[in-house]
N, C-alpha and C positions, 0 to 999 in steps of 0.2 A: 890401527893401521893394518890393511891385508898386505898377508905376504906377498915376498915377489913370486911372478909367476916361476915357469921352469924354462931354462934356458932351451935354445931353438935346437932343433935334431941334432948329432953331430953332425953328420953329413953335409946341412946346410952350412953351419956354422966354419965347418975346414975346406968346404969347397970341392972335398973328394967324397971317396969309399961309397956313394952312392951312386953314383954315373945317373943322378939327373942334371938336366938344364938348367941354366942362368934363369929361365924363366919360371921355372918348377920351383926355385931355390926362393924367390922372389913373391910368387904366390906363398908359398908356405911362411915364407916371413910377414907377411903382409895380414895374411890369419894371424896368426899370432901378435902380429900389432895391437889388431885391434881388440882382441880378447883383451891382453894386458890394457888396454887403455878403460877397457868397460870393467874390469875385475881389480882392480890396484889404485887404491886413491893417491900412491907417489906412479901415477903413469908414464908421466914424463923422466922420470930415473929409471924405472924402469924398459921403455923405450928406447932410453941410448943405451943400457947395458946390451938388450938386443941386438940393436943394430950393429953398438961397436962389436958385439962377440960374432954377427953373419957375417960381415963385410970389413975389410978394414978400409975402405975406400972410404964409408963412414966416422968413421973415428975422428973425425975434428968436430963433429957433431958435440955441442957443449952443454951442461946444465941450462944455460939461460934460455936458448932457444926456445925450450920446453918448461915450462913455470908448474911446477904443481897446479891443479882445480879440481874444485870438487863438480862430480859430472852429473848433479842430480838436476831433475829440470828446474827447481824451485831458484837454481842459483844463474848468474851469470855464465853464458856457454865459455867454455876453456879458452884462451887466449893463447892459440897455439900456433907457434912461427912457422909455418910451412916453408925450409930450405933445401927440405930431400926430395927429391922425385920421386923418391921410392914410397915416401909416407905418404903423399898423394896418388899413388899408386896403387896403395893397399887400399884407401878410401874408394877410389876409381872403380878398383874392380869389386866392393863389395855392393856398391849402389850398382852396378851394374849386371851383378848377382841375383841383386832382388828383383831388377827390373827384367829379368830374364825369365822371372816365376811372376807374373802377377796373378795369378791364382790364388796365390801365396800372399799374407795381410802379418806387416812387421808385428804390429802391435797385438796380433792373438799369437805373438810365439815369445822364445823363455824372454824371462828378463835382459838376462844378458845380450842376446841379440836382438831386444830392443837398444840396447846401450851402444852396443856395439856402432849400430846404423846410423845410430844419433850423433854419436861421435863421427863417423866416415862423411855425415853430413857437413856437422862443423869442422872439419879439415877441409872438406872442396869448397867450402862457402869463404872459409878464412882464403887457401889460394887463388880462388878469381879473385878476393878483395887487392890482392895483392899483383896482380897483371902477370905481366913479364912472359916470359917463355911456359905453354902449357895452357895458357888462361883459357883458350877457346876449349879446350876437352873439359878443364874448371866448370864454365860454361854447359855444355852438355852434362857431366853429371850431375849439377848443379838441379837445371831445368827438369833431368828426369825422378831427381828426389824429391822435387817443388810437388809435381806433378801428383808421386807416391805419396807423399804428405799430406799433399788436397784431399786424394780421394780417400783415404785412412781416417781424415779428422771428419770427412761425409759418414763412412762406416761406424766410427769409432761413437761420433752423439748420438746416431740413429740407435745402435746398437744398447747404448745404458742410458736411453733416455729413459725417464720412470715415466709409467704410465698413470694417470690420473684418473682416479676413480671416484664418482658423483655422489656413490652412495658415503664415501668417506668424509664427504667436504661439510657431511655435517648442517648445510645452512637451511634453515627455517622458510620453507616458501608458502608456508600455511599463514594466511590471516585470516583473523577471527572476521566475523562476517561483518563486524562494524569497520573494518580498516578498509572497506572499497565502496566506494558508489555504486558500481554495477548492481549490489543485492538490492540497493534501493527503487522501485518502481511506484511509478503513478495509480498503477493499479490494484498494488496492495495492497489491502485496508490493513495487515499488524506486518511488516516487515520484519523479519527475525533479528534483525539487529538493534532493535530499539532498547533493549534491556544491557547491551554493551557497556560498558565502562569507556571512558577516555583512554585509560592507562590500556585498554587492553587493544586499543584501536589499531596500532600500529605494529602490534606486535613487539616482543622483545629486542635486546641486541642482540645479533650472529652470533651462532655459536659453531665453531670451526674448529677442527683438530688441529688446523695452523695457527690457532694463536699461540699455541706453545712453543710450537717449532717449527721451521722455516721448510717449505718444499722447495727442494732442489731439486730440477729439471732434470738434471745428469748422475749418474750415483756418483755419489765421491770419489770411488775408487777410479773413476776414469778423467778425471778434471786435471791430475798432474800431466797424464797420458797429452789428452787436450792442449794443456797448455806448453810441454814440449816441443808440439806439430806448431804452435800458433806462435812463439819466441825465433825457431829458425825460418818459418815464412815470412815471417817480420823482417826478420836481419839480413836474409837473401834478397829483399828486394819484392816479397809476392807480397807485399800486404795489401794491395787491389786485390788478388784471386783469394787471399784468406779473407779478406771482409765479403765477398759475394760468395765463399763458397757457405762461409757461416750463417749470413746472413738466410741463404738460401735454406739450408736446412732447419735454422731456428724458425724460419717463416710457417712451415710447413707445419712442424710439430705443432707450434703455438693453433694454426688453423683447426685441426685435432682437438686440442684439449678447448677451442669452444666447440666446437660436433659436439663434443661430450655434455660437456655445459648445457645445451638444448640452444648457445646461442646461431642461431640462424641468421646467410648471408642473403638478405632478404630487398630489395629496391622499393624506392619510393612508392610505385606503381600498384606491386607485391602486397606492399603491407596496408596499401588503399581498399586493396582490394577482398583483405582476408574479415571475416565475420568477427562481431563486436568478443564475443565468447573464445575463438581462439585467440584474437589479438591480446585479451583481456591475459590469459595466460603467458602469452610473449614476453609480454610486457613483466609479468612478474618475474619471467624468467630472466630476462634482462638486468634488472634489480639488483637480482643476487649477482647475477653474471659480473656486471659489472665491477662489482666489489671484490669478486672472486680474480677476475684478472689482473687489477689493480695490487691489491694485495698479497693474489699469490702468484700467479704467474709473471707479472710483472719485475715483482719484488725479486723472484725466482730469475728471470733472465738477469739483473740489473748485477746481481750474484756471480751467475753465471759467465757473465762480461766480464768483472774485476776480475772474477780467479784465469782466467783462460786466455785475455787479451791484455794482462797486466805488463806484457810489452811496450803500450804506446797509449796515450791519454788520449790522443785525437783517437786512433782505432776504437779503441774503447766505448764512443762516445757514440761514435758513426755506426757502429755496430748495432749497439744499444736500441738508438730511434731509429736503422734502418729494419731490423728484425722486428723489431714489435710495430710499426706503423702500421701495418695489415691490420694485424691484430686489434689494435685502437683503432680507425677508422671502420673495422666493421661494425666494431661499438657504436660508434658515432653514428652510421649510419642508420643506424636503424631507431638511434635518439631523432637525427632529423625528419624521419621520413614522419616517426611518429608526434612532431612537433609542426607538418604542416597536414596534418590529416585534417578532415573537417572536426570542427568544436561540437562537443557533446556532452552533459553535462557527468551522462556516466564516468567519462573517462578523467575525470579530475582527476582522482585520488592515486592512481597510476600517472600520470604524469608529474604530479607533484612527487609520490618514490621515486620517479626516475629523475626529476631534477635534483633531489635532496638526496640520490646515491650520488650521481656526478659531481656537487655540489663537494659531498664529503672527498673522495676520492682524489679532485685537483690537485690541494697541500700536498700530497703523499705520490701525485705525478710528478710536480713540481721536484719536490727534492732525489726523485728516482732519475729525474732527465737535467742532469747537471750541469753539461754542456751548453753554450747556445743551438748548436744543432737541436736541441727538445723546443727548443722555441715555439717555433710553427708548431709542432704537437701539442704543443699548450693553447695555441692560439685555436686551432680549430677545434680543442674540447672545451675553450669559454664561448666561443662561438656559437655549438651546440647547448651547452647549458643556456644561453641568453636564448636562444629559440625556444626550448623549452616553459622558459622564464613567460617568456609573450603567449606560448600556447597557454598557460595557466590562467594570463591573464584574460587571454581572448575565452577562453574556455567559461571564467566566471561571467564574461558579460554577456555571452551566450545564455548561461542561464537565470540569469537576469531577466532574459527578455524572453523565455519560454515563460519562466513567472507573469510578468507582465501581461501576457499575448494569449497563457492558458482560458481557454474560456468556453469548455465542457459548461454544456447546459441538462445538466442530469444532477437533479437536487438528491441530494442522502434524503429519503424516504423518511426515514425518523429523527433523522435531525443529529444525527451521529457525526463524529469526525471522519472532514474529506481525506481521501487516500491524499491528498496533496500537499496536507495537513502535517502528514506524518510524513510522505517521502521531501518536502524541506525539511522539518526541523532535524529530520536525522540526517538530511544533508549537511545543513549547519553545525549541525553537533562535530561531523565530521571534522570540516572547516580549521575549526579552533586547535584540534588535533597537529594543525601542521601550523599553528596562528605565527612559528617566527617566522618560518618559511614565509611566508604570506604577506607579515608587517613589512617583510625587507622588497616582497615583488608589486604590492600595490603603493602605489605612490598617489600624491594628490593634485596630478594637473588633468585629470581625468573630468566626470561628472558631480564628481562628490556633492560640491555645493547642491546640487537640484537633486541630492538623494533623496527625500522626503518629500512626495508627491501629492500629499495632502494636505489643504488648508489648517485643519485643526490639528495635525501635528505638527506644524512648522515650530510655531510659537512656542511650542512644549519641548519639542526634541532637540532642536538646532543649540539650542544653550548649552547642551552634553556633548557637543560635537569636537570640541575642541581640544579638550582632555584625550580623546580615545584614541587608539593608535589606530592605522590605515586599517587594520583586518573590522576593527570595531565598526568604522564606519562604513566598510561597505556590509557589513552582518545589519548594519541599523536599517539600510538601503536594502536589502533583500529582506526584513521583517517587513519593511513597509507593504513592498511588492505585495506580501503574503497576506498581508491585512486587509489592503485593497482588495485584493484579487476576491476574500475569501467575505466582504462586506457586499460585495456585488454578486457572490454565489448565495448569499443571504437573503437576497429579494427576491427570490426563484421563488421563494416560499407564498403561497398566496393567504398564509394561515400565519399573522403576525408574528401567536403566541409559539412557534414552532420553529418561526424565526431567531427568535430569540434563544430558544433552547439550541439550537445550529452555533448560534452566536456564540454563547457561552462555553458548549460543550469544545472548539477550534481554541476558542481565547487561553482558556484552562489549557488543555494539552498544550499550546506554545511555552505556556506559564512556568507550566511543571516541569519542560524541557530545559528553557532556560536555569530556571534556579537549580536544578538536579545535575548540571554539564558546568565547564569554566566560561560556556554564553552569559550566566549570573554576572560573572568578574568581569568581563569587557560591557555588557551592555548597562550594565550598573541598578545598584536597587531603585532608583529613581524609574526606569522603564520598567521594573517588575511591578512597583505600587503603582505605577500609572494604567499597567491593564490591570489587576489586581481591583483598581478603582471601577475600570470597564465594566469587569465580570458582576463586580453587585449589582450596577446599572442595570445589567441585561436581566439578571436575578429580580429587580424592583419592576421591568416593565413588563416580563413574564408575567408575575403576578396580578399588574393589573389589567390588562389584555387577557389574562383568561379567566380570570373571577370575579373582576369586577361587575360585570352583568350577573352571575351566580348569586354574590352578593348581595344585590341588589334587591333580589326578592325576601331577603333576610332583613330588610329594613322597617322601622315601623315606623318613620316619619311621616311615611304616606298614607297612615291610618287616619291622622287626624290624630288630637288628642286623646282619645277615648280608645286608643288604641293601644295606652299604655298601660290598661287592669291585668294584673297577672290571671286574673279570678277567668277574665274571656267570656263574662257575662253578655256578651255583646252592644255594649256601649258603646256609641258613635256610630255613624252610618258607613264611614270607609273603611271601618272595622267590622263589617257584617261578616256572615260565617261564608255567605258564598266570594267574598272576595278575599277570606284567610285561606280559603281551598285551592284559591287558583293561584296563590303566591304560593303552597308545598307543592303546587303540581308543576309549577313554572321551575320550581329551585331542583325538582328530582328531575324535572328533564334536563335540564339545563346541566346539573351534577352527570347524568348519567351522558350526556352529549362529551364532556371532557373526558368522561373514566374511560369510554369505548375507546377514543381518539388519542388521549394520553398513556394509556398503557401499551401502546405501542411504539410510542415515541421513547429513543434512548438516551440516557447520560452514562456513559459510561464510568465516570468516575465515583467511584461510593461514598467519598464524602460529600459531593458537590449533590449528590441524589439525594441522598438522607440532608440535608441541610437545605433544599428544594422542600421535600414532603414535610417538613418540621415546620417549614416557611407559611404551605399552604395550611398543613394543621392549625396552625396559630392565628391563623386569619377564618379559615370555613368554622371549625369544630366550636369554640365560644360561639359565635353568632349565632349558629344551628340551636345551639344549646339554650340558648337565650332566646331567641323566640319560640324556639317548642315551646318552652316554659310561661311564655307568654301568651301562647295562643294556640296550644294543643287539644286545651280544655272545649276551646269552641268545634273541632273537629273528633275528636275522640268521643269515641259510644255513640255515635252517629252511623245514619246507613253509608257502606264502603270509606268506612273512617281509614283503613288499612291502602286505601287508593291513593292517601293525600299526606299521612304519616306513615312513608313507606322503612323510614329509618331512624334507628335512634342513632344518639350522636358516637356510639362504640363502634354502630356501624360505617358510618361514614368514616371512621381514622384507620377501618380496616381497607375500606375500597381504597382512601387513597395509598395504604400503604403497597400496592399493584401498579402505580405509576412509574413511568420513564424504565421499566423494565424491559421494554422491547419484544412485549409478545402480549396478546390476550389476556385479562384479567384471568387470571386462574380458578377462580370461586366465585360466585354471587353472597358474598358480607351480609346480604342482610337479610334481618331478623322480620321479614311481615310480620306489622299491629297484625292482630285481628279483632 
């Protein structure tokens, strides 16, 4: 307990020996009131010791009147019976003191004449509550400490507001080049994202200096201050001018810390209008933004509101969603503008972050906006999340129908995979990446049933349809697209066997996308073994499309019998020597017509190449082998024997080992007879 102060001059106290005024004796007590009342937690004992020792006109002045309280702002203001003129008086004229200096800001001066003021306050506040003789000067001073109050608690946030700094917030706005569409183009042949991982698609979770601990808007040290100014506008009757004065300032600052953010107040129009490359960054930025306001700043005003407005549950509440509604609505806006942009297939993978940040964020609105007043603010960010929702949805059937509709007539030259090839299946790959997102926004009163636009895989596919969740079956519905698309880019080729290598080389990379992503686990091994089965097809009609004519001069059926002596005696007539010359001259042109044409032709894949040249080895090299042996003797040691045995069979598994390499055979393999 602090001591009691020290008793009032003598002079005041006897009424003589100083020859001042009634009025001079009365200011000086009225100082000292109020000290005592700011410096002495027994005030009120102390108070009446004062006044009964200045005046004894006072002296029926009793203990009860005055009830001890503690004057800190945390507690309830003092419940002090205003029955002296004079203690209204000494309040009167200290408010009147300060409002004589407004130059002059209570709250940067000592403590004690913060206390002092506060107290002078709750004295005129208590006597107008209390009418009677005086109320209207009550009144006046009353109004002109409102006033002082207002524009102090304007000073006092602005002044400790903490400033928020971007580079500290810590969050990751780097994704790896597999977490956006935009990297992926048509025109690509190797997209640098193809070697991505799933898990690295998306990038990690936030990592923020706020997960530890909380940012507070205001430094602490000012929040009791705050909540001082924001208890007596409360009880005087300003809580209109406190909720607009706060509201006012919270608005402002919050607008600030998104400047800083990068988030931009941007219109529908605005953001139509801005190119695919800065929006693309907006939009990231938003991302983060969003979670960053949510979580911190939000989290931070909702704070801010309990400790300062902990007067009034409605104030509280009103305060809350009227200061931050800017703030969330400029968010929103620029969710909406970018949820009726036109559809683009780049821009999925940003709209689906921006739905699956708002997405996360709601719960955590939700229980920050306690009141029904948050209502509406909830209703207009499910609002924006559902437009989003439809852009995703509008967005995939967009590309749906760019698939469908692509139809570029410029055949790959060697039979290589289409850029188009590659910019789906890493689209897809994508895809999967957000597959809950996705199961919960496609639903099935769409086209689904008529996903599969091909005859011959109706019967096959439609029986797996059942099982797989929405994201499955519209992935089954955009493989088709791509199959179609890329069987029709196939007949460009006026070179069957070249067709075929086109074929296989698109079929395979889909293959290997699939089984290598989680597309394996949705589209299931049953569509893996059914192209899987494709790919040998195209493998079996390759081979006979381009060597079955080669072949064919390898054969001795058409010698006649006599055309089966190893010896080459020349027995039988279809077996003569000039018609064994013209079957090695047919078979070398014919080999060397493939080698020029095939070694340019590419398979990119080196198991699928090497088990291609294995294929042809195992069909050319025995036959080779087996009719030289048959019938070399009839050409060999002949004039320009070295014309028609231009190869042995080592040479031929060298030349084919130069195919589907994609450039010029690099050597001439063989060995001229002579």
């Amino acid at each position: 307990m602090s001591a009691a102060p020290p008793p009032p001059p003598e002079s005041a106290a006897t009424g003589g020996g100083g020859g001042g005024s009634d009025s001079d004796k009365v200011l000086a007590a009225a100082q000292h009131i109020v000290k005592s009342l700011a410096t002495s937690k027994n005030a009120a004992d102390d108070m009446i010791r004062i006044l009964s020792g200045f005046d004894n006109r006072l002296s029926s002045i009793t203990a009860d009147l005055f009830p001890s309280a503690d004057l800190s702002s945390s507690a309830e203001p003092p419940e002090i019976s205003i029955s002296s003129a004079a203690a209204f008086d000494a309040a009167e004229q200290l408010i009147l003191l300060w409002d004589a200096t407004p130059e002059a800001l209570v709250f940067e001066a000592h403590e004690q004449d913060i206390a002092q003021y506060l107290t002078a306050v709750d004295v005129a506040v208590e006597h107008l509550a209390r009418g009677g003789a005086g109320a209207g000067r009550a009144g006046v001073a009353v109004q002109l400490a409102m006033a002082r109050l207002e524009e102090e608690l304007r000073h006092h946030m602005v002044r400790h507001a903490v400033p928020l700094d971007p580079t500290g917030l810590c969050f990751s706005l780097r994704r790896l080049s597999l977490g956006s569409f935009d990297d992926l183009d048509f025109d690509a042949a190797t997209p640098h994202s193809v070697d991505a991982t799933p898990e690295t698609a998306r990038g990690g979770p936030l990592v923020s200096p706020f997960d530890d601990h909380a940012f507070d808007p205001v430094r602490p040290e000012a929040v009791d201050d705050l909540r001082a100014i924001a208890d007596r506008m409360a009880r005087a009757g300003y809580a209109r001018e406190l909720a607009d004065a706060y509201c006012n300032i919270r608005r402002d600052l919050l607008d600030e810390y998104l400047s800083v953010l990068g988030v931009e107040r941007l219109s529908i129009d605005e953001v139509q209008r801005v190119e695919w490359k800065q929006l693309n960054d907006k939009m990231k930025k938003w991302v983060q933004g969003v979670k960053t306001v949510v979580r911190v700043l939000l989290a931070g005003e909702r704070r801010l509101c309990d400790q300062v407005l902990a007067v009034s549950d409605e104030l509280r509440e009103e305060c809350f969603v009227e200061s931050t509604k800017g703030c969330i609505m400029q968010i929103l806006n620029f969710g909406d503008a970018v949820a009726v942009c036109p559809r683009s297939p780049e821009k999925l993978s940003r709209i689906l972050d921006m739905y699956e940040a708002l997405a996360e964020v709601i719960p955590e609105m939700k229980d920050l906006c306690l009141g029904s007043s948050g209502d509406g603010v909830i209703s207009d960010v499910q609002a924006i999340l559902d437009r989003l929702g439809e852009a995703v949805r509008g967005t995939l059937f967009e590309f749906g129908k760019v698939l469908q509709q692509e139809s570029s007539r410029r055949a790959m030259t060697a039979g290589e995979i289409h850029p188009m090839t590659r910019y789906v299946m890493n689209y897809l790959r994508l895809l999967v990446v957000y597959s809950e997102t996705l199961d919960g926004l496609l639903d099935d009163d769409g086209d689904e049933s008529n996903a599969l636009e091909r005859p011959e895989d109706k019967d096959q596919d439609t029986e797996h349809l059942e099982g797989m969740t929405p994201l499955g079956r519209r992935l089954l519905k955009l493989m088709c697209y791509l199959e179609a698309n890329l069987e029709d880019k196939s007949k460009l080729y006026e070179d069957a066997a070249l067709e075929c290598i086109f074929s296989m080389n698109n079929l395979l990379y889909i293959v290997q996308k699939v089984k290598d992503s989680e597309l394996g686990k949705i589209l299931g091994d049953h569509w893996v073994r059914r192209r899987s089965g494709k790919i040998r097809q195209y493998s079996k009609s390759y081979l006979r499309i381009s060597w079955m004519k080669t072949l064919s001069y390898l054969r001795d059926d058409v010698h006649g019998s006599g055309g089966g002596s190893g010896s080459g005696s020349g027995s039988g007539h279809s077996g003569s020597r000039m018609s064994i010359k013209e079957k090695f001259k047919n078979f070398n042109l014919s080999f060397e017509e493939i080698y020029r044409n095939q070694t340019l032709w590419k398979v990119p894949d080196p198991q699928l190449r090497e088990e291609l040249k294995i294929s042809i080895s195992e069909n050319v090299i025995p036959a080779y082998r087996a009719f030289l042996g048959r019938y070399g003797s009839q050409v060999d040691g002949g004039r320009n024997s070295g014309k028609y045995i231009k190869y042995t069979p080592e040479d031929l598994e060298g030349q084919l080992s130069d195919l589907f390499e994609g450039s010029p055979g690099s050597a001439n393999h063989s060995r001229r007879r002579t």
